[in-house]
TIKOL-518860 format. One line per 5 residues: number of its first residue (from 1); their letters; for each residue x, y, z of N, C-alpha, C. Coordinates in Angstrom, 1 decimal. Layout:
% residues N
NUM> a> X:Y:Z:X:Y:Z:X:Y:Z  ...
***
This chain:
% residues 93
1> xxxxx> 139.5:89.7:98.9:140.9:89.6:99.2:141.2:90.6:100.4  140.3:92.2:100.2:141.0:92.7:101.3:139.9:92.1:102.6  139.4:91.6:102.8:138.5:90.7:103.8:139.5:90.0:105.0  140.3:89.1:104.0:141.3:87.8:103.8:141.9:89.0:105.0  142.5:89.8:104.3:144.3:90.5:104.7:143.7:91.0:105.9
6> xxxxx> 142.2:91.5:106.1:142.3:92.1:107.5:141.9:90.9:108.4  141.4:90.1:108.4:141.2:89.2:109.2:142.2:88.7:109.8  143.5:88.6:108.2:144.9:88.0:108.9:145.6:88.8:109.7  145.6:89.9:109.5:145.7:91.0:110.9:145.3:91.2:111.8  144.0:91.0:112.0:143.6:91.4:113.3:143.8:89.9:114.2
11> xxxxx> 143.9:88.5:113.3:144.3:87.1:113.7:145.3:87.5:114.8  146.3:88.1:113.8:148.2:88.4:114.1:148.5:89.1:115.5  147.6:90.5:115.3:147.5:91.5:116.9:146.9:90.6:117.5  145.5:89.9:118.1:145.5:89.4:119.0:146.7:88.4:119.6  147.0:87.7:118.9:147.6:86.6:119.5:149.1:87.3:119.6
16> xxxxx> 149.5:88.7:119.3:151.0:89.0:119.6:150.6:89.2:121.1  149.8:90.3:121.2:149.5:91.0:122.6:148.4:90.8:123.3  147.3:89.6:123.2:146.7:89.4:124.0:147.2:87.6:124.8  148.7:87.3:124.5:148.4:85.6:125.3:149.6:86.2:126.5  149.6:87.6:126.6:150.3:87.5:127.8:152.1:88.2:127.8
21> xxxxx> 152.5:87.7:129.0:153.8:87.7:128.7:154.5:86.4:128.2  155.1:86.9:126.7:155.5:85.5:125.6:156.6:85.9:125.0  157.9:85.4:125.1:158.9:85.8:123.9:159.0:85.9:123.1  158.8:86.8:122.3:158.4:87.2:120.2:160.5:87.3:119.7  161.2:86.9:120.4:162.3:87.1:120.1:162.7:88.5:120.1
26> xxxxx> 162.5:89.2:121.0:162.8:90.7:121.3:163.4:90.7:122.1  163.7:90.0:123.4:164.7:90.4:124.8:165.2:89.3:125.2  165.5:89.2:126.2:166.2:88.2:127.5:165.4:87.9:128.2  164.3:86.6:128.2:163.7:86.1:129.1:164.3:84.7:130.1  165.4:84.6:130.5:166.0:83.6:131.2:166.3:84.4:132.4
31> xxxxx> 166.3:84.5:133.7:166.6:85.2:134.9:167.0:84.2:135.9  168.1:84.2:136.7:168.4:82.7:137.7:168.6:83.6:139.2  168.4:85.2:139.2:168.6:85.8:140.6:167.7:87.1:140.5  167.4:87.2:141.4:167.0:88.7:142.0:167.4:89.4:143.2  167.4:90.4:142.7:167.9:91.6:143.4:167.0:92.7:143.8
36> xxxxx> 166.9:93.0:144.9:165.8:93.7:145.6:166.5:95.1:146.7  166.4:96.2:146.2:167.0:97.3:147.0:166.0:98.1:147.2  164.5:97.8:148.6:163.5:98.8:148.3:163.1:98.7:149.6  162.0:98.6:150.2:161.0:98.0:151.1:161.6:96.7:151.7  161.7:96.1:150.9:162.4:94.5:150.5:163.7:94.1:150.8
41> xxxxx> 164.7:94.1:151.3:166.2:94.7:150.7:166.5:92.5:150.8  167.2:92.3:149.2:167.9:90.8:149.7:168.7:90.8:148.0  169.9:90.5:148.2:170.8:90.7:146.9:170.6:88.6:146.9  170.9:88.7:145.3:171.3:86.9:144.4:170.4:86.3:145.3  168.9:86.1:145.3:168.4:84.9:146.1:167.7:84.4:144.5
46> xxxxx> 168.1:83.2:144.1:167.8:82.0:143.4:166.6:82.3:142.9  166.0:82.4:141.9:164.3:82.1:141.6:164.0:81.1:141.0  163.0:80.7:140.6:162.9:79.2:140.2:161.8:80.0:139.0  161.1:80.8:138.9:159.9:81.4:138.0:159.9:82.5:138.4  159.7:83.2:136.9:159.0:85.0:137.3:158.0:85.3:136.5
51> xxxxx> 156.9:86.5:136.9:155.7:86.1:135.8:155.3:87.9:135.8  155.6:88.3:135.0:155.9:90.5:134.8:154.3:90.6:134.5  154.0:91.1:135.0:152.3:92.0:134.9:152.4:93.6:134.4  151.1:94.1:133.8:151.2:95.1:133.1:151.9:96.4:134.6  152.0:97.8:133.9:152.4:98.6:134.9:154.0:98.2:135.5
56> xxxxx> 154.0:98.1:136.7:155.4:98.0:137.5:155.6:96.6:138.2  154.1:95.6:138.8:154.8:94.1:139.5:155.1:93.8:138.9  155.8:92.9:139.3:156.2:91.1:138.8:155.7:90.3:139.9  155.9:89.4:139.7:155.6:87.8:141.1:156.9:87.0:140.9  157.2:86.8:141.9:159.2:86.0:141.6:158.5:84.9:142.2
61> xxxxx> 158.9:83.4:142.1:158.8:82.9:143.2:160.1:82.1:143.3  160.9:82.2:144.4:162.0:81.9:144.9:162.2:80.3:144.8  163.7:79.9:145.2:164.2:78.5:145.3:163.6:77.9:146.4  163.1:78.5:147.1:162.9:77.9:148.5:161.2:77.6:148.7  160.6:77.8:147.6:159.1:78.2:147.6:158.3:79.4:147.8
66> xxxxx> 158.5:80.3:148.3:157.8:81.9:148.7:158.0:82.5:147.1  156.7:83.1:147.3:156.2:83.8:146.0:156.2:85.0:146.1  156.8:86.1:145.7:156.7:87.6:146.1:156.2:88.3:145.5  154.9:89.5:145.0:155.0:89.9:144.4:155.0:91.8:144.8  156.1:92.2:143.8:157.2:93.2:143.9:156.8:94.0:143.1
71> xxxxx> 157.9:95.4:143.2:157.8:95.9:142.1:159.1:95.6:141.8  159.0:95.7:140.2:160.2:96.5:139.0:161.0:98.0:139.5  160.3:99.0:140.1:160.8:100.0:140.5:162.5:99.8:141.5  162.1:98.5:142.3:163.4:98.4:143.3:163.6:96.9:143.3  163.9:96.3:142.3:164.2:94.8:141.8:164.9:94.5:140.4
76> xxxxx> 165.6:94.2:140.4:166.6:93.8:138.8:166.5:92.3:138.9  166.0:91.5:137.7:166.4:90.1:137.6:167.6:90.3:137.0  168.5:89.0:137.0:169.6:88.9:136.5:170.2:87.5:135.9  170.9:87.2:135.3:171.4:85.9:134.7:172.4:85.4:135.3  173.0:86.4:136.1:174.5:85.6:136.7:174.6:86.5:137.8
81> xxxxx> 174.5:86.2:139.0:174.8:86.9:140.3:175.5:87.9:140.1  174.9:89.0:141.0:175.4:90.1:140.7:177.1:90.8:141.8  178.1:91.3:141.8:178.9:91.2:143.1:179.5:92.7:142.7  179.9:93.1:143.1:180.9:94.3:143.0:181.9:94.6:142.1  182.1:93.7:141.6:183.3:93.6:140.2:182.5:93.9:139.2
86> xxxxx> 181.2:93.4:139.4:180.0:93.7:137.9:179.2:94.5:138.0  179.1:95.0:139.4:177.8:96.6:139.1:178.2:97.8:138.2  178.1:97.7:137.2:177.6:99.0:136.1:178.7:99.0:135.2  179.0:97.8:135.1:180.3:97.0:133.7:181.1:98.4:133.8  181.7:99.0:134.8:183.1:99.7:134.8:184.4:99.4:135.3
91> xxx> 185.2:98.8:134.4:186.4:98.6:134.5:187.3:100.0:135.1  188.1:99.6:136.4:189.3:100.1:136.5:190.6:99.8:136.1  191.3:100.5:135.6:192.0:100.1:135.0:193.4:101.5:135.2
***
């Protein structure tokens, strides 16, 4: 039996953390813009796919075809364009 239970665990760890980047239902993996303030500089340009590697790249590849790969350090994906009314959810009031 305990044979059984470890084998069903070590089954379980590979396939959480070895197939990659995979939604286990922990975050927000839907992204429709990126945002680039670095080396790079270009606000809300469309992506069509993103694909996050260990450390700091990602690889975006845009609406238009071009594939970039960036860092996380000076890039935010986002779900809804970003403008000035929404940088850092503070309301004046």
């Amino acid at each position: 039996m305990k044979k059984v239970c470890l084998l069903l665990m070590v089954c379980i760890g590979v396939l959480m953390t070895g197939c990659g980047n995979k939604d286990i239902g922990l975050g927000q993996y839907t992204y429709y813009y990126v945002t680039c303030d670095g080396p790079v500089k270009f606000q809300n340009e469309p992506i069509k796919s993103w694909k996050d590697f260990d450390g700091e790249q990602m690889e975006v590849t845009l609406s238009n075809g071009n594939t970039l790969l960036i860092s996380s350090n000076y890039c935010v994906l986002t779900e809804n364009e970003i403008s000035d009314e929404n940088i850092g959810g503070q309301n004046e009031n």
